[in-house]
ChimeraX commands (.cxc) that place a marker at each C-alpha (Angstrom):
marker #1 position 3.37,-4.08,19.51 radius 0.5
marker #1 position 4.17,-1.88,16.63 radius 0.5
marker #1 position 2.28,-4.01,13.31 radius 0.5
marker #1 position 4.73,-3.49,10.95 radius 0.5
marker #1 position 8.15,-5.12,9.26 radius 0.5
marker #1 position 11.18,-3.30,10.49 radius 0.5
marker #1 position 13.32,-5.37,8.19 radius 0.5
marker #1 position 14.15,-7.87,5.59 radius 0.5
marker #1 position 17.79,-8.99,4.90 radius 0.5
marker #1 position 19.51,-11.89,3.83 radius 0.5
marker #1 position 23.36,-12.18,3.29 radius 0.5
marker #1 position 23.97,-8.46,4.53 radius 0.5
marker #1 position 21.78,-7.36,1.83 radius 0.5
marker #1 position 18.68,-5.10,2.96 radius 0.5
marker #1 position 15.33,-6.36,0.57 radius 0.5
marker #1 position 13.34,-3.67,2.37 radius 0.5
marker #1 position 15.67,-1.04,4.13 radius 0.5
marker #1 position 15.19,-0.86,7.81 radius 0.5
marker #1 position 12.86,1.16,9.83 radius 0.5
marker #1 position 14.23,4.17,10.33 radius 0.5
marker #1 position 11.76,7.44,12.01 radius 0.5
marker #1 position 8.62,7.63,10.43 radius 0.5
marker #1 position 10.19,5.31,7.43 radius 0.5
marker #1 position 9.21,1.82,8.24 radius 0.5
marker #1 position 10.27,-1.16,6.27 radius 0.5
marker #1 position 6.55,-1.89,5.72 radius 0.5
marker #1 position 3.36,-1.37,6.74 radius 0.5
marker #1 position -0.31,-2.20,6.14 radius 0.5
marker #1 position -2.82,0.39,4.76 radius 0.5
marker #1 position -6.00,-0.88,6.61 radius 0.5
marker #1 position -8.94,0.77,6.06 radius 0.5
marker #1 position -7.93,2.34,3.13 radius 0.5
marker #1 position -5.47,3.15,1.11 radius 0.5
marker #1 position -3.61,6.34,0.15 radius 0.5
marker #1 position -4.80,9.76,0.65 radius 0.5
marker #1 position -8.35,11.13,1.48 radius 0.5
marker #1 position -8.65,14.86,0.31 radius 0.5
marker #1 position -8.39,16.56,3.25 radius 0.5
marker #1 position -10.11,13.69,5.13 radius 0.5
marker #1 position -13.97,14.60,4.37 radius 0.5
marker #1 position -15.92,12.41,2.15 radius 0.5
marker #1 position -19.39,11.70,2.05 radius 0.5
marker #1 position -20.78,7.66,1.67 radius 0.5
marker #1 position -24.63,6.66,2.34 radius 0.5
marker #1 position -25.81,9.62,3.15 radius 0.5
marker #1 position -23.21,10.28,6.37 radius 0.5
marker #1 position -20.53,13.01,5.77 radius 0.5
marker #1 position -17.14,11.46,7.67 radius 0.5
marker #1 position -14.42,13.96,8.65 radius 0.5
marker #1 position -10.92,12.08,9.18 radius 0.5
marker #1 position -8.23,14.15,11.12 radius 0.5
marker #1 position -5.24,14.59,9.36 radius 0.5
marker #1 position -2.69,12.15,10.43 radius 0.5
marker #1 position 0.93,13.12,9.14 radius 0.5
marker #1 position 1.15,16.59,9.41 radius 0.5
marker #1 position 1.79,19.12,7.39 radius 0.5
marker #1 position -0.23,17.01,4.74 radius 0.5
marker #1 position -4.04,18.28,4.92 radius 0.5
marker #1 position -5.10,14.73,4.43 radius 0.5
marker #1 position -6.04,11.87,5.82 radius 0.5
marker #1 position -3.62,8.76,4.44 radius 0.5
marker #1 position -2.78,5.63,4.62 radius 0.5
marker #1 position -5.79,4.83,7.34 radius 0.5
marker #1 position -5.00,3.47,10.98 radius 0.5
marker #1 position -3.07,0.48,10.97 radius 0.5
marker #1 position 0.78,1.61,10.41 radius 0.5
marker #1 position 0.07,4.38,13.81 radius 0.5
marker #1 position -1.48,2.29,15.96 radius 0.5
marker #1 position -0.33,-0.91,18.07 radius 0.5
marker #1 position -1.32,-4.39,17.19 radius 0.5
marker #1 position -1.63,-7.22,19.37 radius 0.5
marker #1 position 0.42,-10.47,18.60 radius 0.5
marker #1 position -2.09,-13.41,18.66 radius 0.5
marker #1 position 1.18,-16.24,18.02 radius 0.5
marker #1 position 4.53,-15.79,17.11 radius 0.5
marker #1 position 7.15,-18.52,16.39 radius 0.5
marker #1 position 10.22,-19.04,13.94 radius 0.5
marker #1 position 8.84,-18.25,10.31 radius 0.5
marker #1 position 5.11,-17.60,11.59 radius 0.5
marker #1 position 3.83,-14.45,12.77 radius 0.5
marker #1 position 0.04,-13.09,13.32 radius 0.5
marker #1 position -0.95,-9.72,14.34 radius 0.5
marker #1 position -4.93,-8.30,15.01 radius 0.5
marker #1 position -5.73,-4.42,15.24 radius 0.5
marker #1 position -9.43,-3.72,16.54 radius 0.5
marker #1 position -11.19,-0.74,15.91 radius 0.5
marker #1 position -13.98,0.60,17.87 radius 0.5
marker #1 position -16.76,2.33,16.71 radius 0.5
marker #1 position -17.30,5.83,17.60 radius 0.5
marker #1 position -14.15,7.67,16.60 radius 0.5
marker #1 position -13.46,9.55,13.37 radius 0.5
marker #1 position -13.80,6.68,11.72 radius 0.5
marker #1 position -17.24,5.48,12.09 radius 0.5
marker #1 position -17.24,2.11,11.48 radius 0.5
marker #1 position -15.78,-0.92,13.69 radius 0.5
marker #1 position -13.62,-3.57,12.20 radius 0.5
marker #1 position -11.32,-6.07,12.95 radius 0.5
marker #1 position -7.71,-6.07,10.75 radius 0.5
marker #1 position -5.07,-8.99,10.67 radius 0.5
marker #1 position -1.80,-9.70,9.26 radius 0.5
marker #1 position -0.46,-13.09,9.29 radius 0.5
marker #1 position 3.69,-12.97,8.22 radius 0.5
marker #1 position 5.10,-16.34,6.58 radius 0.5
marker #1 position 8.82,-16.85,6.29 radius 0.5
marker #1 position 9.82,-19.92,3.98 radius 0.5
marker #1 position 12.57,-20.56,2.26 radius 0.5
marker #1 position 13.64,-16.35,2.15 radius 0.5
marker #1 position 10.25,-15.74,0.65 radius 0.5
marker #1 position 8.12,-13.08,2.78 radius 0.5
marker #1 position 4.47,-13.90,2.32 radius 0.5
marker #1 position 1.95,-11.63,3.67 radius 0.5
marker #1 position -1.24,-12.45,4.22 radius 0.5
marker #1 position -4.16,-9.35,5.72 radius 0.5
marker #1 position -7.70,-9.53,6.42 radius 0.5
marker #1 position -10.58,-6.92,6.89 radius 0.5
marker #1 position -13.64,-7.28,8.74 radius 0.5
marker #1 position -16.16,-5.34,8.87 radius 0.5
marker #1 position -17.58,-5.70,12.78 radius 0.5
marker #1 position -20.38,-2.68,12.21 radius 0.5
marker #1 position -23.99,-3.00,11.92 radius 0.5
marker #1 position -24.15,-1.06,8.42 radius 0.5
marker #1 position -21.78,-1.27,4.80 radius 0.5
marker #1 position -18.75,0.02,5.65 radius 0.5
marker #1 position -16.33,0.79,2.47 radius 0.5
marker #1 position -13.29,-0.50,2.56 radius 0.5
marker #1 position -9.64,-0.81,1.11 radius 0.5
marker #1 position -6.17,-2.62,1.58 radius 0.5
marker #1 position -2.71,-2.75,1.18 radius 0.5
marker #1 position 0.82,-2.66,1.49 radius 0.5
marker #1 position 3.66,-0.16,1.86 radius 0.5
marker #1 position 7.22,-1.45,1.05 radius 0.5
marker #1 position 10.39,0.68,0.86 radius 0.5
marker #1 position 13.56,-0.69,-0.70 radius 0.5
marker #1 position 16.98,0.69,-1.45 radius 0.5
marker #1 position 17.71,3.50,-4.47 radius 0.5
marker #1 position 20.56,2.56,-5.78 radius 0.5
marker #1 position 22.11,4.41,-8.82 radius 0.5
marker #1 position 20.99,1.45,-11.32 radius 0.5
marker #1 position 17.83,0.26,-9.66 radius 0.5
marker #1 position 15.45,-0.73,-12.35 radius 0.5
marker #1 position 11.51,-1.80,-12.04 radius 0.5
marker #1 position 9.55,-3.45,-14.45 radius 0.5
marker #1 position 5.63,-3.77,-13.93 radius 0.5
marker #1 position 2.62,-4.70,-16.26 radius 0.5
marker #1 position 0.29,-1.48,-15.75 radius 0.5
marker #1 position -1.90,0.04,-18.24 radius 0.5
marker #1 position -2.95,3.37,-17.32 radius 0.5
marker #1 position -1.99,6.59,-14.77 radius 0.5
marker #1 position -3.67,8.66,-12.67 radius 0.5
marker #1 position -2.28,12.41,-13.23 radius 0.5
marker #1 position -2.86,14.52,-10.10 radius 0.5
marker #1 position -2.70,17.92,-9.35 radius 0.5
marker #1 position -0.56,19.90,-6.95 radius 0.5
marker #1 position -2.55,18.81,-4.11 radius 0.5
marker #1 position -1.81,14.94,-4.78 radius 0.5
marker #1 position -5.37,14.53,-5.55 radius 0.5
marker #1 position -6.15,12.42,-9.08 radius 0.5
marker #1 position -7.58,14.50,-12.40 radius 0.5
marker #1 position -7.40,12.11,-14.59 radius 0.5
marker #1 position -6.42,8.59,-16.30 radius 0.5
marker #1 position -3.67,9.10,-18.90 radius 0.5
marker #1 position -1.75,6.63,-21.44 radius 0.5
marker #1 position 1.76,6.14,-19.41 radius 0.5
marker #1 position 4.03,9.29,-19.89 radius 0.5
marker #1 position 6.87,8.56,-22.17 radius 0.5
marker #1 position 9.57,6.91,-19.91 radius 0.5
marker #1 position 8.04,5.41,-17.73 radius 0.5
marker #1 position 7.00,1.79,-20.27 radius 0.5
marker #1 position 6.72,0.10,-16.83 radius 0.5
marker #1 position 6.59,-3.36,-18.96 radius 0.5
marker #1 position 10.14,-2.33,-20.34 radius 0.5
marker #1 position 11.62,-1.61,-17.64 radius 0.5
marker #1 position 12.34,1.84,-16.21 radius 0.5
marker #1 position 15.43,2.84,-14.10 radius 0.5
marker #1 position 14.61,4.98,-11.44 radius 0.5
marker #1 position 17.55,7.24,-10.80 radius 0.5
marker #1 position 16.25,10.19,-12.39 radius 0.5
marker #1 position 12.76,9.95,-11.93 radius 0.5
marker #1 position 10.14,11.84,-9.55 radius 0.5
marker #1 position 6.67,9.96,-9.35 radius 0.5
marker #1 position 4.24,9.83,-7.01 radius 0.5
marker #1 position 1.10,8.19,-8.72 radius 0.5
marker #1 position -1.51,5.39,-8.85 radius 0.5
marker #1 position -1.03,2.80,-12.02 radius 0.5
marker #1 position -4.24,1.01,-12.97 radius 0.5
marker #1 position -4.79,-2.59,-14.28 radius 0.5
marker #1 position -1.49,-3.84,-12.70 radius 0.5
marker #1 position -1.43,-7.62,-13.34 radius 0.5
marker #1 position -0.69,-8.34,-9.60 radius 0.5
marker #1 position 3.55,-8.41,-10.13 radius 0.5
marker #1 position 6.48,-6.89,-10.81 radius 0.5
marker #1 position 10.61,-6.82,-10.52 radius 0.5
marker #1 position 13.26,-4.89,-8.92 radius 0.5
marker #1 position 16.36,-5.10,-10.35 radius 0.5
marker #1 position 19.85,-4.05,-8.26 radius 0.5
marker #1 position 22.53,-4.23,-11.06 radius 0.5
marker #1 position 24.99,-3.34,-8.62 radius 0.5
marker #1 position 24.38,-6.27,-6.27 radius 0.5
marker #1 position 23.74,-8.73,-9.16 radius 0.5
marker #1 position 20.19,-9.19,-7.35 radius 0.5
marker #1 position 16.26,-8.80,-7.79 radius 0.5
marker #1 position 13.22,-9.32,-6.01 radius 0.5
marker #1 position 10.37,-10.16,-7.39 radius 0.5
marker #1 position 7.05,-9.21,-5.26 radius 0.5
marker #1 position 3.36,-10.48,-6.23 radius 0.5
marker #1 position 0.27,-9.73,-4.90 radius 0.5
marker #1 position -3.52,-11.07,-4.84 radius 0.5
marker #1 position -6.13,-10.07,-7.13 radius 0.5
marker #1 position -7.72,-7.65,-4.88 radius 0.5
marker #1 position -4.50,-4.92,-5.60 radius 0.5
marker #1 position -5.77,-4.02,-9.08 radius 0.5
marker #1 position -3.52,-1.03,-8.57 radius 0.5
marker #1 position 0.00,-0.04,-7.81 radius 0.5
marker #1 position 1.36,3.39,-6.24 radius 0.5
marker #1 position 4.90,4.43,-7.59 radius 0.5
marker #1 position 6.77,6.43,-5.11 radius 0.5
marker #1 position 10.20,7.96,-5.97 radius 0.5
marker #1 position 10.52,11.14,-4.15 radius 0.5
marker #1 position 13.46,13.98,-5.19 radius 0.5
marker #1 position 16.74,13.55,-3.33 radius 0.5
marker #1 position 15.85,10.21,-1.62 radius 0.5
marker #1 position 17.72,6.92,-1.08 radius 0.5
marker #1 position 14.36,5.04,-0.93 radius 0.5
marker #1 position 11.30,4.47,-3.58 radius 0.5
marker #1 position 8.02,2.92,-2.57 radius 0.5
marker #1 position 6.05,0.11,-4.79 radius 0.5
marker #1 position 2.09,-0.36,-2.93 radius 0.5
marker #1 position 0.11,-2.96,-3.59 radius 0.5
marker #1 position -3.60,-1.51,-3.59 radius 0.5
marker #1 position -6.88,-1.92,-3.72 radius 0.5
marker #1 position -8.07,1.59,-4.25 radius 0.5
marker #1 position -7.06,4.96,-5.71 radius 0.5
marker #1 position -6.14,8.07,-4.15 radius 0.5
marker #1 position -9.15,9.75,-2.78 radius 0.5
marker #1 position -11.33,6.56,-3.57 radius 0.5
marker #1 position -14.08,7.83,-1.55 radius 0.5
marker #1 position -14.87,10.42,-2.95 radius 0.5
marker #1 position -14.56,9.53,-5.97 radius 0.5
marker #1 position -17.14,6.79,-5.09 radius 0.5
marker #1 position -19.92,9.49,-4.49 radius 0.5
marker #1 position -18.84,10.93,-7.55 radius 0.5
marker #1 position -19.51,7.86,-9.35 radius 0.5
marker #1 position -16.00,8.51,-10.51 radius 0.5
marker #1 position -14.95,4.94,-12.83 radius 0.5
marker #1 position -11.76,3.34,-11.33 radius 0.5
marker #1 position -12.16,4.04,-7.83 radius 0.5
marker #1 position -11.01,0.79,-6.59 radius 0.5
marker #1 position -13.84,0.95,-3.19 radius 0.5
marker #1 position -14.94,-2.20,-1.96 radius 0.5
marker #1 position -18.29,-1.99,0.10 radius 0.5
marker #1 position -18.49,-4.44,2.83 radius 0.5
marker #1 position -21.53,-6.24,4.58 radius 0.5
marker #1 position -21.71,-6.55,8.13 radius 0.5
marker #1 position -19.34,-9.57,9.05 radius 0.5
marker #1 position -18.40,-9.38,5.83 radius 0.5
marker #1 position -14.50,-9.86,4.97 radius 0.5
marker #1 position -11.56,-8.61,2.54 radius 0.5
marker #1 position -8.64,-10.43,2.23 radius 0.5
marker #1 position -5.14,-10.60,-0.08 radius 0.5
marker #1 position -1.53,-11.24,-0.06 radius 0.5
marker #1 position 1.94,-9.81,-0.99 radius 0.5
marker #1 position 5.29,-12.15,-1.62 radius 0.5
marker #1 position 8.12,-10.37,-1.78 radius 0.5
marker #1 position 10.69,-13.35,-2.80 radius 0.5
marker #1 position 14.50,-12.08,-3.26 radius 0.5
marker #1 position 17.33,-13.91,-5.95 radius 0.5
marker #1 position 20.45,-13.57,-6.47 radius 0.5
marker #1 position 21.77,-13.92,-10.41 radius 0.5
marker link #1:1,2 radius 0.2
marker link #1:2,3 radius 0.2
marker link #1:3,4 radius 0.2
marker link #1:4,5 radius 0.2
marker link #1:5,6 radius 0.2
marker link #1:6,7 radius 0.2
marker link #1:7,8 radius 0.2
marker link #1:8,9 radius 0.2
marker link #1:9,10 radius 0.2
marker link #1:10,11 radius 0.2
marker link #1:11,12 radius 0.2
marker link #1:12,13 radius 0.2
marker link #1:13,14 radius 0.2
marker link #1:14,15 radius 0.2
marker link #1:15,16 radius 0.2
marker link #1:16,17 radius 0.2
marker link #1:17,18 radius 0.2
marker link #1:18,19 radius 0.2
marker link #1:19,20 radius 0.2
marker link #1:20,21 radius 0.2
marker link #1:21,22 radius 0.2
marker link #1:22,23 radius 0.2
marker link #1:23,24 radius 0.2
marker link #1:24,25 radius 0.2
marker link #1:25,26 radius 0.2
marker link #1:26,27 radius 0.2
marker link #1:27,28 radius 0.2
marker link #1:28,29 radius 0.2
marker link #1:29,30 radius 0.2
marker link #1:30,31 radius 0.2
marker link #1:31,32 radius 0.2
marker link #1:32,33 radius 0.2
marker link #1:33,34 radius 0.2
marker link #1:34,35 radius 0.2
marker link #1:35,36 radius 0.2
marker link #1:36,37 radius 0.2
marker link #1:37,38 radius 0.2
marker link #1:38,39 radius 0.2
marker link #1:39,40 radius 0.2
marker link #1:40,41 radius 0.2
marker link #1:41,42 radius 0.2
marker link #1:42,43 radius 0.2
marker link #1:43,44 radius 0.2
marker link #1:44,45 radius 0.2
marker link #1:45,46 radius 0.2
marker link #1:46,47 radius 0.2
marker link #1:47,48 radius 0.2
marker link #1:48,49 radius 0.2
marker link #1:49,50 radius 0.2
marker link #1:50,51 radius 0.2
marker link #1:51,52 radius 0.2
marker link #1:52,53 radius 0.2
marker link #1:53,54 radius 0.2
marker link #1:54,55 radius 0.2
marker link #1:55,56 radius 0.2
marker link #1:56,57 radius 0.2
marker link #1:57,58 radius 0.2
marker link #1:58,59 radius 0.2
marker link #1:59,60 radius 0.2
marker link #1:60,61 radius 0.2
marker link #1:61,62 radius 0.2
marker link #1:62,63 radius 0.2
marker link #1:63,64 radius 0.2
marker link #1:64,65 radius 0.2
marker link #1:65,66 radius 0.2
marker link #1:66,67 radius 0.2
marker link #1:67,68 radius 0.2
marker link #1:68,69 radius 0.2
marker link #1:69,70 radius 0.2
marker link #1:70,71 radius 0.2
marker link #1:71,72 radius 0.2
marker link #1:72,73 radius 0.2
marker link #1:73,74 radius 0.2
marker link #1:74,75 radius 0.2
marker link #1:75,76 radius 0.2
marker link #1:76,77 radius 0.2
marker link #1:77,78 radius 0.2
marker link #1:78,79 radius 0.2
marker link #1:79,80 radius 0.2
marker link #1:80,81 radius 0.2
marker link #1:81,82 radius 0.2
marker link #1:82,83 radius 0.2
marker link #1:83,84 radius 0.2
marker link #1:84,85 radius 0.2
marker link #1:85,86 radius 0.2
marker link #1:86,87 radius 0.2
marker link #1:87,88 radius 0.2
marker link #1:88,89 radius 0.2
marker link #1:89,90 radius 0.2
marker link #1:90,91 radius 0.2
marker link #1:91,92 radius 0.2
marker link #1:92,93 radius 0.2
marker link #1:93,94 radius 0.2
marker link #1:94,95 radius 0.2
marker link #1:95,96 radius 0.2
marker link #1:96,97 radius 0.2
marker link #1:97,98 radius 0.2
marker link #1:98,99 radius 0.2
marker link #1:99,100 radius 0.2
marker link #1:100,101 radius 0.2
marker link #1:101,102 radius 0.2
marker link #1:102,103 radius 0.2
marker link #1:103,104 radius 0.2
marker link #1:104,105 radius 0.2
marker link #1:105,106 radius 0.2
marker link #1:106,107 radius 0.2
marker link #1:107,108 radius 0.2
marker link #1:108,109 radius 0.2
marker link #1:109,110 radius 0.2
marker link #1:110,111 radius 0.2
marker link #1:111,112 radius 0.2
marker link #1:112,113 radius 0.2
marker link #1:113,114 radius 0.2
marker link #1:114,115 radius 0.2
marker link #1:115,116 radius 0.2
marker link #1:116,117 radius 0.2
marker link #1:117,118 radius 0.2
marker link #1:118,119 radius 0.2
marker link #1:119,120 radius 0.2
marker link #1:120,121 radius 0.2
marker link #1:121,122 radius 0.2
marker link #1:122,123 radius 0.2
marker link #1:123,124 radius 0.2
marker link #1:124,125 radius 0.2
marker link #1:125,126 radius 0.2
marker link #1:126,127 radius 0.2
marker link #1:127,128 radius 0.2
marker link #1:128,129 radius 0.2
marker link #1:129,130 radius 0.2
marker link #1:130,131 radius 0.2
marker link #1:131,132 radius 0.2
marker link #1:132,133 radius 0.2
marker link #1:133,134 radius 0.2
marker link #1:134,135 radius 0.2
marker link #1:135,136 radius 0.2
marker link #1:136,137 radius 0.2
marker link #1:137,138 radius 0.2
marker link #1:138,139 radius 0.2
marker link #1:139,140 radius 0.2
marker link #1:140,141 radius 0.2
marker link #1:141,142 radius 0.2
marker link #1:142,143 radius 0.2
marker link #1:143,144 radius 0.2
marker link #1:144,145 radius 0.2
marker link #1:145,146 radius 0.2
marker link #1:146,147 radius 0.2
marker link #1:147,148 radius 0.2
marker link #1:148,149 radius 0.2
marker link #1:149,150 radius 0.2
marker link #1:150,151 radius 0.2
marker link #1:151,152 radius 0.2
marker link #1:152,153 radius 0.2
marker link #1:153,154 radius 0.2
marker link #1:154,155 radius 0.2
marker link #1:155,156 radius 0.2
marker link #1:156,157 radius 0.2
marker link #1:157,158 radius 0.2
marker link #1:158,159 radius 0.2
marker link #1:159,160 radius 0.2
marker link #1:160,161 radius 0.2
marker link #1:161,162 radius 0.2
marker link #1:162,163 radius 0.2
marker link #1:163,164 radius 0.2
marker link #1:164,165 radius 0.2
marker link #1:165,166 radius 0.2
marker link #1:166,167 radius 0.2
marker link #1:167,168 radius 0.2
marker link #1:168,169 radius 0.2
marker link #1:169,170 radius 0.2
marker link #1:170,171 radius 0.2
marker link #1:171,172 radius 0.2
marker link #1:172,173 radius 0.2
marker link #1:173,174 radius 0.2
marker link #1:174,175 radius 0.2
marker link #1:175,176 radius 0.2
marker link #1:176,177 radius 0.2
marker link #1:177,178 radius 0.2
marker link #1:178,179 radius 0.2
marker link #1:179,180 radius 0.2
marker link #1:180,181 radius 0.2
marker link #1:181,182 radius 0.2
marker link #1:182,183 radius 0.2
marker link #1:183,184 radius 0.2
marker link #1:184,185 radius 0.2
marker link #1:185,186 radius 0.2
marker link #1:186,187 radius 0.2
marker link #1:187,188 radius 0.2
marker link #1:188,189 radius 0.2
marker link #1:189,190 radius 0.2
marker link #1:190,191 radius 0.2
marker link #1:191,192 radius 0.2
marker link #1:192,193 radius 0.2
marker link #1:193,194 radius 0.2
marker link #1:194,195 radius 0.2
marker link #1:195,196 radius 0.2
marker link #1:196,197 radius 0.2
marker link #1:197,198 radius 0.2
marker link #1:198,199 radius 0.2
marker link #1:199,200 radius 0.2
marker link #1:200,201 radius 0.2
marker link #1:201,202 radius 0.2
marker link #1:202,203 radius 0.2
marker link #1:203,204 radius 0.2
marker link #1:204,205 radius 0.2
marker link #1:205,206 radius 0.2
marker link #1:206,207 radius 0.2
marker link #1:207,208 radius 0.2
marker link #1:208,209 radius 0.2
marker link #1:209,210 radius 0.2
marker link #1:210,211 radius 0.2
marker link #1:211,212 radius 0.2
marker link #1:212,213 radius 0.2
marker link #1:213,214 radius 0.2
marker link #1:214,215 radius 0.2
marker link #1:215,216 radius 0.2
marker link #1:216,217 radius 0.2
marker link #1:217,218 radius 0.2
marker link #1:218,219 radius 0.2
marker link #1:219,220 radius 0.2
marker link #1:220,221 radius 0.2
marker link #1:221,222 radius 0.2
marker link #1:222,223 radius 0.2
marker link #1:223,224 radius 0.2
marker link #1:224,225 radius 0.2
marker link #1:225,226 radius 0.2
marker link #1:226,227 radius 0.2
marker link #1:227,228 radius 0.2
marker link #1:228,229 radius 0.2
marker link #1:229,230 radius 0.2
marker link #1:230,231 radius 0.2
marker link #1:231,232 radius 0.2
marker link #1:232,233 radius 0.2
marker link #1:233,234 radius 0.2
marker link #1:234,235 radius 0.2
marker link #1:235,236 radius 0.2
marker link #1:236,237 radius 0.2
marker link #1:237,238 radius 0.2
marker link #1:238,239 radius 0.2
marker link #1:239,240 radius 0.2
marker link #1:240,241 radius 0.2
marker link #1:241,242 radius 0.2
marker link #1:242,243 radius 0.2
marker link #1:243,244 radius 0.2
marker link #1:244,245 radius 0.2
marker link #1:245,246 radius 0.2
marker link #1:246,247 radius 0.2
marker link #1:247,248 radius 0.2
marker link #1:248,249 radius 0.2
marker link #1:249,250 radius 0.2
marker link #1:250,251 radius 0.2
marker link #1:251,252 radius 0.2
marker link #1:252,253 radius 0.2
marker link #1:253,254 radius 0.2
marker link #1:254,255 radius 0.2
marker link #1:255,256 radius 0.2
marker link #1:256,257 radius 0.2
marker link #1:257,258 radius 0.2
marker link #1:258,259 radius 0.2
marker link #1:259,260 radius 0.2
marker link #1:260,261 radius 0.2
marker link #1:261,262 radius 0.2
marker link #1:262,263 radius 0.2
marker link #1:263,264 radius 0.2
marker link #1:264,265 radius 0.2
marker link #1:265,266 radius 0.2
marker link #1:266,267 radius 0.2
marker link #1:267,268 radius 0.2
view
């Protein structure tokens, strides 16, 4: 079973446009989040060497969960929950155990993931979420943020700048002319879409555990992308770099992370 949402509509109206190819409605990042420069980094003394996994990219991204099946562990009406094991021994070195419980209530989407870390040694760690939603010539976002990562041509972060002029998150930015593809630090855990043309919004929040949030608007797309997560691009690395900002959380044997996204649509 595929452990991602295909869909979310109410009233004809598409809150997360449908899976379509590799374009899923969303999906979890589980063990990490983002990209890993060219899937090599380096933590306890053990170099780890990630295959990349959506070619041509050189890098490792987004971790295991949105390519690999989960198993359904109950499924009724509004309730769904969804486990993803991984063994020990591949690429990834560490075992853990990943779960996503989906909670439909009154049109609100909450969804709730867990990390576990089933290895005998620290494992670090990182989660989130992956939404797409709809383009539109009007579609506006505003977001508390304080900071950006600039990145270089390889996607990889440089450094944390003041936010460019035009994109005042906290504003209110429309997104019809914009290109971005970068992490925003200190988000304050939600933000608004705004679809003038449908006289609708959706308001998604998140746990405290997504300090950060990746804006995706790609040229000459109908889609943009708005992640919850926990870490930066290329937090590992930038953990044995003692890089500030990085996002990494280290877990203990049997030792857990866990958050939540609500994506809850309105109409005006």
């Amino acid at each position: 079973m595929v452990g991602y949402c295909t869909r979310l509509r109410d009233r004809e109206l598409h809150w997360l446009l449908p899976a379509r190819g590799e374009q899923l409605a969303a999906f979890p990042l589980v063990p990490f989040c983002s990209r890993i420069d060219e899937g090599r980094f380096t933590f306890a003394g053990r170099d780890v060497a990630l295959s990349p996994n959506l070619p041509p990219e050189p890098h490792a991204i987004h971790g295991h969960g949105w390519q690999n099946p989960w198993t359904l562990e109950y499924c009724d009406d509004t309730q769904a929950r969804l486990s993803f094991d991984y063994p020990s021994g591949g690429d990834w070195p560490w075992a853990y155990r990943a779960e996503q419980r989906f909670v439909l209530s009154d049109g609100v989407l909450k969804v709730e993931m867990v990390l576990i870390n089933l290895s005998h040694e620290p494992m670090p760690a990182g989660l989130g979420m992956h939404p797409y939603f709809a383009r539109t010539n009007g579609v506006e976002v505003l977001a508390g943020v304080g900071e950006m990562w600039e990145t270089d041509e390889r996607s990889m972060p440089t450094r944390r700048i003041p936010l460019p002029d035009g994109l005042e998150f906290a504003r209110g930015v429309r997104l019809n002319r914009q290109v971005i593809d970068n992490v925003f630090t200190d988000w304050v855990g939600n933000l608004v879409v705004r679809w003038p043309e449908w006289d609708a919004s959706m308001s998604l929040s998140a746990s405290g555990i997504f300090g950060h949030l990746v804006i995706y608007v790609p040229r000459g797309e109908d889609f943009f992308c708005l992640e919850p997560v926990s870490n930066v691009t290329d937090a590992f690395n930038m953990l044995s770099r003692r890089t500030a900002g990085h996002g990494v959380f280290v877990l203990e044997p049997d030792e857990q992370l866990d958050g939540h996204v609500t994506f809850k649509p309105d109409y005006r």
